[in-house]
TIVO-2410 file (N, C-alpha, C; in nm, 3 decimals):
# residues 157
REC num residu      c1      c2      c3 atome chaine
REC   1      X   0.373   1.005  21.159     N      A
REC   1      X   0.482   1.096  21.133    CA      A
REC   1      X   0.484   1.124  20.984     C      A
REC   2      X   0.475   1.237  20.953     N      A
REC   2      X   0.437   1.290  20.802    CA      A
REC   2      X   0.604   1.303  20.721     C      A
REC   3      X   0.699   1.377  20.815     N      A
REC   3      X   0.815   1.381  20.720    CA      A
REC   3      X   0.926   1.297  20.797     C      A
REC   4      X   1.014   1.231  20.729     N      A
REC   4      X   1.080   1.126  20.729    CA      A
REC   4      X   1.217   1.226  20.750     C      A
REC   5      X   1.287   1.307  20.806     N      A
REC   5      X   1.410   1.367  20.819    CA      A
REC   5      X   1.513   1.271  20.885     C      A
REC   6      X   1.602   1.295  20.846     N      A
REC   6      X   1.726   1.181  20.943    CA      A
REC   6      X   1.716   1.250  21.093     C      A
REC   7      X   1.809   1.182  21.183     N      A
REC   7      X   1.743   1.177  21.354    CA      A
REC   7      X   1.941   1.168  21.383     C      A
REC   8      X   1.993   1.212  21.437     N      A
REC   8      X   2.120   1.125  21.494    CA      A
REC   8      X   2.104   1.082  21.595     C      A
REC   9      X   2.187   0.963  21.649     N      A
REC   9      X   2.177   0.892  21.771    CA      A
REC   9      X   2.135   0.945  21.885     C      A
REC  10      X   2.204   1.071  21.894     N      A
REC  10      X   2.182   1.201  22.034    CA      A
REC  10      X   2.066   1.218  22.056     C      A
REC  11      X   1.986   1.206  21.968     N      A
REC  11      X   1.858   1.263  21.955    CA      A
REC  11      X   1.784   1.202  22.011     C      A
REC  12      X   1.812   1.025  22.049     N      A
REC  12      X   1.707   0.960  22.095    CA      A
REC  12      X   1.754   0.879  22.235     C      A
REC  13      X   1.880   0.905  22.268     N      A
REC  13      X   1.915   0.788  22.382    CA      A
REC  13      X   1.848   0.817  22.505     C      A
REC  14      X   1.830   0.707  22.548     N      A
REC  14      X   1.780   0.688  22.675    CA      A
REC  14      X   1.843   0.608  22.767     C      A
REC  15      X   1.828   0.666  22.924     N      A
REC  15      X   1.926   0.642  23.053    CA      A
REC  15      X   1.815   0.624  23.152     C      A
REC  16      X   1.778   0.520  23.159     N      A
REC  16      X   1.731   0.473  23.288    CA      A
REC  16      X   1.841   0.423  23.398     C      A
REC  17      X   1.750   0.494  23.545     N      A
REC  17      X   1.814   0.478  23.640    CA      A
REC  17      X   1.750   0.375  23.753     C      A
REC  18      X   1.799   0.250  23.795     N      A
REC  18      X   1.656   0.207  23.880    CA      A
REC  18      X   1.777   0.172  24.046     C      A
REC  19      X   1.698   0.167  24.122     N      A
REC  19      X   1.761   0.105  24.319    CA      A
REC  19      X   1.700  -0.038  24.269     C      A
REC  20      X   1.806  -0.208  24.263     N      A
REC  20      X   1.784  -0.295  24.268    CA      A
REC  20      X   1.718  -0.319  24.441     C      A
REC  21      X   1.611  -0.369  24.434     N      A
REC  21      X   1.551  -0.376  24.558    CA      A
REC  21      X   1.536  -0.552  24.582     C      A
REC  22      X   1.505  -0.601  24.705     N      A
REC  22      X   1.503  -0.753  24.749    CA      A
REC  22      X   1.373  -0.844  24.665     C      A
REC  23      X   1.295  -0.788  24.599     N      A
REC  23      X   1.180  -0.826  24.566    CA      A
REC  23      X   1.234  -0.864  24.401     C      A
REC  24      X   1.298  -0.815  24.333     N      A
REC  24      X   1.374  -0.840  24.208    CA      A
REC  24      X   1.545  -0.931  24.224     C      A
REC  25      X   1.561  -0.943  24.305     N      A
REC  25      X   1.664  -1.077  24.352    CA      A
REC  25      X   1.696  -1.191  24.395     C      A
REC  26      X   1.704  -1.304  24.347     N      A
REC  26      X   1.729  -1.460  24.363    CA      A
REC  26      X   1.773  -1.436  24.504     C      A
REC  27      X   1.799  -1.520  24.489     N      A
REC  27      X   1.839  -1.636  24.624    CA      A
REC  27      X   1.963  -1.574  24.686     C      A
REC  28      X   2.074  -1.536  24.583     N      A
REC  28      X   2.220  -1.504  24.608    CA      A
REC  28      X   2.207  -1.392  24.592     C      A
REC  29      X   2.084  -1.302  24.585     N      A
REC  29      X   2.086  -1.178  24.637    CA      A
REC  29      X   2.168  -1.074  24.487     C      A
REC  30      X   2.133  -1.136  24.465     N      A
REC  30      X   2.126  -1.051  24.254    CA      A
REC  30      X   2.042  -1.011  24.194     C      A
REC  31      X   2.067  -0.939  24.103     N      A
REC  31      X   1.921  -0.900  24.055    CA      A
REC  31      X   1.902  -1.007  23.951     C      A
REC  32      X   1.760  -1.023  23.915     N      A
REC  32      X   1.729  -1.140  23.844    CA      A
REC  32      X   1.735  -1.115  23.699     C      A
REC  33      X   1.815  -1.220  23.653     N      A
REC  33      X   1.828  -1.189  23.474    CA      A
REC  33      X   1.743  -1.145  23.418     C      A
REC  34      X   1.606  -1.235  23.412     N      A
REC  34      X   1.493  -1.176  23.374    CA      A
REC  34      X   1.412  -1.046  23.390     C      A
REC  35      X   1.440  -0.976  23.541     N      A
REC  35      X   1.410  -0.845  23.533    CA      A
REC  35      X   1.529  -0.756  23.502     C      A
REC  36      X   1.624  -0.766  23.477     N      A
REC  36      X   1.692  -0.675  23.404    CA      A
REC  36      X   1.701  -0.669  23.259     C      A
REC  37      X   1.655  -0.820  23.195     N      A
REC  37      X   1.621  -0.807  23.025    CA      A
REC  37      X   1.519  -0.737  23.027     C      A
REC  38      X   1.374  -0.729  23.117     N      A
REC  38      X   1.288  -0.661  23.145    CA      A
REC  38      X   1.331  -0.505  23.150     C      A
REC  39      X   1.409  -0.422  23.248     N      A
REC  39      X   1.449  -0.299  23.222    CA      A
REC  39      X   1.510  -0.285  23.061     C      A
REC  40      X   1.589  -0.362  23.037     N      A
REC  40      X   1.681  -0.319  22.926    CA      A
REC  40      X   1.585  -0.311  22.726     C      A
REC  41      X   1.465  -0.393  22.839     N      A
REC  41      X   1.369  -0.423  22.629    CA      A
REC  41      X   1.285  -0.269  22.690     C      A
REC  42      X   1.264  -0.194  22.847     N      A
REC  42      X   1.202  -0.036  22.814    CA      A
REC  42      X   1.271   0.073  22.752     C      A
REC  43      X   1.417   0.007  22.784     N      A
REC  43      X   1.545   0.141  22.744    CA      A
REC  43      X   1.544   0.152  22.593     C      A
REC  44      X   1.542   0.022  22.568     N      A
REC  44      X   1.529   0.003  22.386    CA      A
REC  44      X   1.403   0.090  22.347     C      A
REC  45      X   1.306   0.010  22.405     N      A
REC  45      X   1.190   0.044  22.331    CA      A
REC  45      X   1.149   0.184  22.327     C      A
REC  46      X   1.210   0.256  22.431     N      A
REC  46      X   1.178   0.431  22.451    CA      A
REC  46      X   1.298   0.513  22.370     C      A
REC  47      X   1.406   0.437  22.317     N      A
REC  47      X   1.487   0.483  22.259    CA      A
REC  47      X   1.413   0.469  22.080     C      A
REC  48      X   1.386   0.363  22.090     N      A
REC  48      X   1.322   0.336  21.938    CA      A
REC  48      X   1.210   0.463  21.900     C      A
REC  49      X   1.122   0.444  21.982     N      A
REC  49      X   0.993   0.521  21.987    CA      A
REC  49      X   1.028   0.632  21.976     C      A
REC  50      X   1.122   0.728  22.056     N      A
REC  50      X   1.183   0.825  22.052    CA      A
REC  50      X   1.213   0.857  21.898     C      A
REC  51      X   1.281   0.818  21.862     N      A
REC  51      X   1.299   0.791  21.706    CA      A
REC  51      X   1.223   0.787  21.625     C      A
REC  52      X   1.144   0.687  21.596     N      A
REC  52      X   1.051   0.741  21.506    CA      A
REC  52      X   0.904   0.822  21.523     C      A
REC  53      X   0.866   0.771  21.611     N      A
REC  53      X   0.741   0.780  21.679    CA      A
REC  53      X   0.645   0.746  21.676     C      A
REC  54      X   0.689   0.610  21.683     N      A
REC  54      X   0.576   0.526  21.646    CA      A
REC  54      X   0.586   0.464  21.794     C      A
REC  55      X   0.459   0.347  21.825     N      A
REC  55      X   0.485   0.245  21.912    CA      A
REC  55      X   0.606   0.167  21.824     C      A
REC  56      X   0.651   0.003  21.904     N      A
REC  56      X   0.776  -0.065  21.874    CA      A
REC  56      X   0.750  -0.148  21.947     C      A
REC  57      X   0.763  -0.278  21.886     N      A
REC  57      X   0.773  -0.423  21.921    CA      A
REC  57      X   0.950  -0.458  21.913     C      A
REC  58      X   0.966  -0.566  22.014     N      A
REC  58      X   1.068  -0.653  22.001    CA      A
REC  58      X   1.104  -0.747  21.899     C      A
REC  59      X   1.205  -0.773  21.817     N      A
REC  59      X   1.199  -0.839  21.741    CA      A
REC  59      X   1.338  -0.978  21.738     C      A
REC  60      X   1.429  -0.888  21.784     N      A
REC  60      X   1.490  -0.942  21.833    CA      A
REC  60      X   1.631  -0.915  21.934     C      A
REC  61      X   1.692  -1.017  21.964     N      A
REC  61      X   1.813  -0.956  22.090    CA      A
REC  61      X   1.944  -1.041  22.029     C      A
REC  62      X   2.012  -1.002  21.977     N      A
REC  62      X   2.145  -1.071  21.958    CA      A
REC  62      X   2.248  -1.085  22.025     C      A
REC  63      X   2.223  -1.054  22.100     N      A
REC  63      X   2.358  -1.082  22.167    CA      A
REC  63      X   2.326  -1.002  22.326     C      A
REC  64      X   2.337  -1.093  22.429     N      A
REC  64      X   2.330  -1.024  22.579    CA      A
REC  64      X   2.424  -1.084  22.685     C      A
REC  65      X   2.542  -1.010  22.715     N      A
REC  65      X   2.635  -1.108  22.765    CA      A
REC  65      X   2.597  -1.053  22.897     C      A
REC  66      X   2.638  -1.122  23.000     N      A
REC  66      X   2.643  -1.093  23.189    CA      A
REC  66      X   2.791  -1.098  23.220     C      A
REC  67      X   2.817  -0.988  23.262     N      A
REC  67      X   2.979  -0.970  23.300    CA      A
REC  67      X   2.991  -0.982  23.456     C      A
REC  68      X   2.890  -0.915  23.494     N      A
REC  68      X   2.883  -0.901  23.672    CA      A
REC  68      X   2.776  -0.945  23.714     C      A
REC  69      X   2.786  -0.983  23.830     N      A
REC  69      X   2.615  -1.016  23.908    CA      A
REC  69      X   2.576  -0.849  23.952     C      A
REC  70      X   2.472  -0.827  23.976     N      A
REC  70      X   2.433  -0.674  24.034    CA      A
REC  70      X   2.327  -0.737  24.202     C      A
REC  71      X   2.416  -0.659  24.242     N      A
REC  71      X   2.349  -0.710  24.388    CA      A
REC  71      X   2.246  -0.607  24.419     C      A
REC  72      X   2.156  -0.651  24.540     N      A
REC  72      X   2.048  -0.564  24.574    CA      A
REC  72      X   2.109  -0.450  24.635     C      A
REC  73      X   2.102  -0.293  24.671     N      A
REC  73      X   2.067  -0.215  24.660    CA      A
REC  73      X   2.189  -0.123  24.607     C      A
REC  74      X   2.234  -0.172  24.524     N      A
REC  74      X   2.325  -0.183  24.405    CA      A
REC  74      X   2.233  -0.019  24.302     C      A
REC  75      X   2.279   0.040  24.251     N      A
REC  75      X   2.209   0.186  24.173    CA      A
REC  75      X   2.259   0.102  23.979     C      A
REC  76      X   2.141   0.051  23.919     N      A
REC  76      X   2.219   0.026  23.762    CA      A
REC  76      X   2.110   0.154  23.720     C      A
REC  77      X   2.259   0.171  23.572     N      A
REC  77      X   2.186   0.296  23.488    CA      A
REC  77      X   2.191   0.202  23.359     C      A
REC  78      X   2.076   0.260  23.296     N      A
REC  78      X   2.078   0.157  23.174    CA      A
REC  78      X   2.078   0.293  23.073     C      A
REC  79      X   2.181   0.243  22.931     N      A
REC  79      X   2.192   0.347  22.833    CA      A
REC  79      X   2.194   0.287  22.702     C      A
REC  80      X   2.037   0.303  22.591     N      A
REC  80      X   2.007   0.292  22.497    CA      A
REC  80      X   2.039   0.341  22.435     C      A
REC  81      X   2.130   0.354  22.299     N      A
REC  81      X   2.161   0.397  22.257    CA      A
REC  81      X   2.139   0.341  22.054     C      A
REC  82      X   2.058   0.444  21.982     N      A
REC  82      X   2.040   0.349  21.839    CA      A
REC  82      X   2.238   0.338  21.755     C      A
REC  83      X   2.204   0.200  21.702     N      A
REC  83      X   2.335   0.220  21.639    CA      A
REC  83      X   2.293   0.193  21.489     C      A
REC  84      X   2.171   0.124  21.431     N      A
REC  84      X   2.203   0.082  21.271    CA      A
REC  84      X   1.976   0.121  21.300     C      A
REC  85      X   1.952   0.203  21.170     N      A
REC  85      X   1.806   0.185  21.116    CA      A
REC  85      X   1.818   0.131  20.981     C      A
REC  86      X   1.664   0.062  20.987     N      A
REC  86      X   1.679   0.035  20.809    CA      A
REC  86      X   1.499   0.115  20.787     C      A
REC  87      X   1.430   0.032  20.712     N      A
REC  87      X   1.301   0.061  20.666    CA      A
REC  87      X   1.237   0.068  20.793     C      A
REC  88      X   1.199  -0.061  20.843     N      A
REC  88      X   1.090  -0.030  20.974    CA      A
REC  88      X   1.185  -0.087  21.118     C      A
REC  89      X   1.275  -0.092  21.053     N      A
REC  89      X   1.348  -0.173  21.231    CA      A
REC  89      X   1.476  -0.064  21.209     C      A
REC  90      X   1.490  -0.084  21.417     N      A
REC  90      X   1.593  -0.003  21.407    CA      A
REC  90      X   1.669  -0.082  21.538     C      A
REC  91      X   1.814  -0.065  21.590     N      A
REC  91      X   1.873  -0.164  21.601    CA      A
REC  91      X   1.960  -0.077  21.704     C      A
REC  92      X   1.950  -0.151  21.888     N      A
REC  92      X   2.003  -0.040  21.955    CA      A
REC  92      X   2.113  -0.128  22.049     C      A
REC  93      X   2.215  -0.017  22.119     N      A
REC  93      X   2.329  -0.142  22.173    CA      A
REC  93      X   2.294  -0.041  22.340     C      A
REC  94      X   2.267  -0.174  22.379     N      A
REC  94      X   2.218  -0.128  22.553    CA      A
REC  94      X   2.308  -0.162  22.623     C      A
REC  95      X   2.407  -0.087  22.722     N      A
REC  95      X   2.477  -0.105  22.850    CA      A
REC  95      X   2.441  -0.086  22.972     C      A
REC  96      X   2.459  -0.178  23.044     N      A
REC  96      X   2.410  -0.157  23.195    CA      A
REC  96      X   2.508  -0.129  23.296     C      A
REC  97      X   2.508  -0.026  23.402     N      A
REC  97      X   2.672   0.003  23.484    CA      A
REC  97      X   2.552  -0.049  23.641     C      A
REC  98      X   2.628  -0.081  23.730     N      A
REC  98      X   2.574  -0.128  23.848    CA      A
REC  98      X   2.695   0.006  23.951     C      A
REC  99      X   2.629   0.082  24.017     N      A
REC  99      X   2.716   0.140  24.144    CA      A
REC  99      X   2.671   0.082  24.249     C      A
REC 100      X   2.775   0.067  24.339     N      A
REC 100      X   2.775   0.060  24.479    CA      A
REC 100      X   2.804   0.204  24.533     C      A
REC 101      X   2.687   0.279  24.548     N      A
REC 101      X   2.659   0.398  24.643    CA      A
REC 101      X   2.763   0.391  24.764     C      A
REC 102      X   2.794   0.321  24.846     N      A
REC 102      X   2.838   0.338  24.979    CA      A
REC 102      X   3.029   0.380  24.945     C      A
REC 103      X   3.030   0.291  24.798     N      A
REC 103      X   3.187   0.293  24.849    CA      A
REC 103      X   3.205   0.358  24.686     C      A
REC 104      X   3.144   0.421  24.646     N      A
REC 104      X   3.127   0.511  24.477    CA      A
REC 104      X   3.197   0.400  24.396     C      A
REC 105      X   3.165   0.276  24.352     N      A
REC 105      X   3.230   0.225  24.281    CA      A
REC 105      X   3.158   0.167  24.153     C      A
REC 106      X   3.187   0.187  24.023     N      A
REC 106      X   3.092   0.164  23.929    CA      A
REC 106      X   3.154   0.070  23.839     C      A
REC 107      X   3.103  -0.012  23.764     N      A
REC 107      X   3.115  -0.143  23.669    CA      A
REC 107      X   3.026  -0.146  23.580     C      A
REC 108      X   3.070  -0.236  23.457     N      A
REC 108      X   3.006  -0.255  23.336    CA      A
REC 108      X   2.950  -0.366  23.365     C      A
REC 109      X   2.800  -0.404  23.387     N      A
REC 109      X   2.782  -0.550  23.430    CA      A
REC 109      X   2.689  -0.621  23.286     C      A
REC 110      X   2.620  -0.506  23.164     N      A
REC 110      X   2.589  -0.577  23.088    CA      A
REC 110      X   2.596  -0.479  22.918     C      A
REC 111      X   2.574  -0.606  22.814     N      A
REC 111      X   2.595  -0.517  22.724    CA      A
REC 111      X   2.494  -0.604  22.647     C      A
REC 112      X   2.414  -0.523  22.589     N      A
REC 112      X   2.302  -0.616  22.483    CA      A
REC 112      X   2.252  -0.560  22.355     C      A
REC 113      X   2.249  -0.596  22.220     N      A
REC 113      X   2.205  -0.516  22.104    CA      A
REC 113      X   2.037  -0.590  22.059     C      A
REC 114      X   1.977  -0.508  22.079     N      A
REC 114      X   1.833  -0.526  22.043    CA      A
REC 114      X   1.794  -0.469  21.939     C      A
REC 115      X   1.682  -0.540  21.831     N      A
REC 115      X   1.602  -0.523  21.728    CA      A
REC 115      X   1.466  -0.453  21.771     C      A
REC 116      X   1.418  -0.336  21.707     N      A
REC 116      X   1.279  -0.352  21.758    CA      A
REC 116      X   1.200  -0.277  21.618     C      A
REC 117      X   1.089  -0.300  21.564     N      A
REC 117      X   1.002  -0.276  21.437    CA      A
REC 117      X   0.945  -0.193  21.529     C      A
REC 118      X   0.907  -0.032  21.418     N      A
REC 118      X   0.802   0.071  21.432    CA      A
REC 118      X   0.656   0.011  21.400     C      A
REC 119      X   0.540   0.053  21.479     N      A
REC 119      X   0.407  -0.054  21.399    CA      A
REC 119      X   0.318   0.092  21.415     C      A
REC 120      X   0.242   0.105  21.283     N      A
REC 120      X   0.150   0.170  21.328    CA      A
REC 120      X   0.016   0.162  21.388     C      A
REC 121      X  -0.093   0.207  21.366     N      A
REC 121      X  -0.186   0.243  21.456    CA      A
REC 121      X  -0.252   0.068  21.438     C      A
REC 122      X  -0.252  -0.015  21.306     N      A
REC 122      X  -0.303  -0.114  21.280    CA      A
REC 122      X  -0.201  -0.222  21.307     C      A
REC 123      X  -0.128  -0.167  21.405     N      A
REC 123      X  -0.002  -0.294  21.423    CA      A
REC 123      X   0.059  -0.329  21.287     C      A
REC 124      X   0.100  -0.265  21.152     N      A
REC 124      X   0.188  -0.296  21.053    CA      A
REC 124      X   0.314  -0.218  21.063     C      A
REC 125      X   0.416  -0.299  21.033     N      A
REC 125      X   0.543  -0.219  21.036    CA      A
REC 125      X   0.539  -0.110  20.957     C      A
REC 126      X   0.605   0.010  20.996     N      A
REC 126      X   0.589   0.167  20.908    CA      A
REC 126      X   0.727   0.204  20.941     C      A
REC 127      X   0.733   0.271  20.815     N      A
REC 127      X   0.887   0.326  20.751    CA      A
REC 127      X   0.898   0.471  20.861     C      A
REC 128      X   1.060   0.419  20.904     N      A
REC 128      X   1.097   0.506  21.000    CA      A
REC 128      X   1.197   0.612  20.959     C      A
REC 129      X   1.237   0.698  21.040     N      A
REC 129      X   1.313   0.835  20.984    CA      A
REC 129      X   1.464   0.754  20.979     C      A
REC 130      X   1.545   0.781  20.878     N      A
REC 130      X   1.674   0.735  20.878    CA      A
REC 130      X   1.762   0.777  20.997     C      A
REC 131      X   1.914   0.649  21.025     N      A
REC 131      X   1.940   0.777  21.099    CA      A
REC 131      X   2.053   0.804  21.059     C      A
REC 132      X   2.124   0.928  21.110     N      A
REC 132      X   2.223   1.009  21.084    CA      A
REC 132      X   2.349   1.008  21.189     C      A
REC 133      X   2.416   0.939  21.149     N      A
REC 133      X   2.535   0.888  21.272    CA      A
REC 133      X   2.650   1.029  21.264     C      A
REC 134      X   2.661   1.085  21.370     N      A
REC 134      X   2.797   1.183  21.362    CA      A
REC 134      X   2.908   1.156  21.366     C      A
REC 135      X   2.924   1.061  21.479     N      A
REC 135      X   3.083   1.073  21.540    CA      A
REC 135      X   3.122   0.971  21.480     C      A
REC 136      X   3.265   0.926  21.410     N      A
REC 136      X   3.326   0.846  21.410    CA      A
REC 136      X   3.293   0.690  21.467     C      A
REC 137      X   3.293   0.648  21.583     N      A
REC 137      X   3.262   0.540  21.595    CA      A
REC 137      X   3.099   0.507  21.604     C      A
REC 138      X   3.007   0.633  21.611     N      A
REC 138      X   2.838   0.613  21.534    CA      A
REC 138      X   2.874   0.541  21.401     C      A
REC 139      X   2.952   0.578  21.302     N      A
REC 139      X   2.958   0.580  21.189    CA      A
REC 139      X   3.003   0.445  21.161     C      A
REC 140      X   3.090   0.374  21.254     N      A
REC 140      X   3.168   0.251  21.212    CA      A
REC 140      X   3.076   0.207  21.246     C      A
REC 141      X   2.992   0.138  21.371     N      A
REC 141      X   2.874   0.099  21.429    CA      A
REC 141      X   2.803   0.064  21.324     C      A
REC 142      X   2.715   0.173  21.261     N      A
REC 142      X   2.624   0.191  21.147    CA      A
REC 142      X   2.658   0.119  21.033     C      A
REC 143      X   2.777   0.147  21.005     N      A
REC 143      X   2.880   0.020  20.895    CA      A
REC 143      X   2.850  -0.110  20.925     C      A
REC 144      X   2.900  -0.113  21.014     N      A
REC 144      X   2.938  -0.266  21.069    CA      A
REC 144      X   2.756  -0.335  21.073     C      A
REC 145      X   2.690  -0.248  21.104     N      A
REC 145      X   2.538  -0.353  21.163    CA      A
REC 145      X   2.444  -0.321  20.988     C      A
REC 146      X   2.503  -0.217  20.927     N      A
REC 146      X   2.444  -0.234  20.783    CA      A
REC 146      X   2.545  -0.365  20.712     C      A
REC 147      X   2.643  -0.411  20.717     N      A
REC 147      X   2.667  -0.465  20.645    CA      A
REC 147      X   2.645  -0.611  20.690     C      A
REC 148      X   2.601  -0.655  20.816     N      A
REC 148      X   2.538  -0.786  20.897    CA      A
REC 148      X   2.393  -0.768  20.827     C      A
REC 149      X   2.319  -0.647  20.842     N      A
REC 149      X   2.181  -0.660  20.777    CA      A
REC 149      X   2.209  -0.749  20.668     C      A
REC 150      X   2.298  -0.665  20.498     N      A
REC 150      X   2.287  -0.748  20.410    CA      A
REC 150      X   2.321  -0.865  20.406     C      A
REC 151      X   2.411  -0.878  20.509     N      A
REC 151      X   2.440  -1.053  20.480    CA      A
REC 151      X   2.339  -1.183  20.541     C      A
REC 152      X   2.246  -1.091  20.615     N      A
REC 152      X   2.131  -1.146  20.669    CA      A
REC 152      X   2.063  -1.145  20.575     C      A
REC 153      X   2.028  -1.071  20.532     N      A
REC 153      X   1.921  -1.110  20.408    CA      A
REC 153      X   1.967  -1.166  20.298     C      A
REC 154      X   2.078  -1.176  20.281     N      A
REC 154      X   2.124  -1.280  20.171    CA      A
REC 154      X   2.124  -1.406  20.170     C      A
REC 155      X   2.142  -1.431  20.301     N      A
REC 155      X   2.135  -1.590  20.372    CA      A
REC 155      X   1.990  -1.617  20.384     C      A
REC 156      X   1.896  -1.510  20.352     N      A
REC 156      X   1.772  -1.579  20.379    CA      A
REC 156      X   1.710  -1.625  20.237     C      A
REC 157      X   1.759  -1.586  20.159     N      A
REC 157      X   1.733  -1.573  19.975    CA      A
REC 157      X   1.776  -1.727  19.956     C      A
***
């Protein structure tokens, strides 16, 4: 990517839609934690990529709480959304809603903020397009996870 222009959030979110099927569910007939951190690191990662345009590694997940179980043939939409970039990482807050098709009823069953680094063609991290938050709570977001950056890196000094 030759010019570095700012990007706003809109520009890059991504909404995956998947049918929890019996082959991705435990025992109690849920979908399995592990394949839904699995959906939720593609939502990131196509939201990231989107963004700069680069490939994107995982770097990290701070925070992934489970509010609901999601049962099998249960409809979850997953929505990536970037909230904070810096140099080569950019930093996205993923929600997951679970419907029950039969009786239209929809829930918040997860919420997770993921790290992921732009790499280029030699796998080194490469400087990504800034981003440009519009709305009001883009803007607090962007606040709030720039000012955790610096205190992260201060604590590492």
């Amino acid at each position: 990517m030759s010019t570095l222009h700012a990007r706003s959030p809109q520009e890059s979110i991504t909404i995956l839609t998947e049918l929890v099927l019996p082959a991705q569910a435990n025992l109690l007939g849920n979908l399995l934690g592990g394949q839904l951190m699995h959906f939720m690191d593609i939502a990131g990662a196509l939201t990231c990529r989107r963004h700069s345009g680069y490939e994107v590694a995982t770097v990290a997940v701070d925070k992934l709480e489970f509010k609901h179980p999601i049962k099998v043939g249960e409809v979850i939409t997953i929505t990536s959304k970037l909230i904070w970039v810096g140099n080569t990482s950019m930093k996205v807050k993923i929600d997951v809603s679970a419907e029950d098709t039969k009786v239209h009823v929809c829930k918040l069953t997860n919420t997770a903020y993921m790290t992921f680094v732009a790499l280029d063609s030699n796998c080194k991290p490469v400087k990504v397009p800034p981003l440009a938050p519009q709305t009001d709570e883009e803007k607090a977001l962007f606040e709030r996870e720039q000012k955790r950056y610096l205190e992260f890196k201060k604590s590492r000094k």
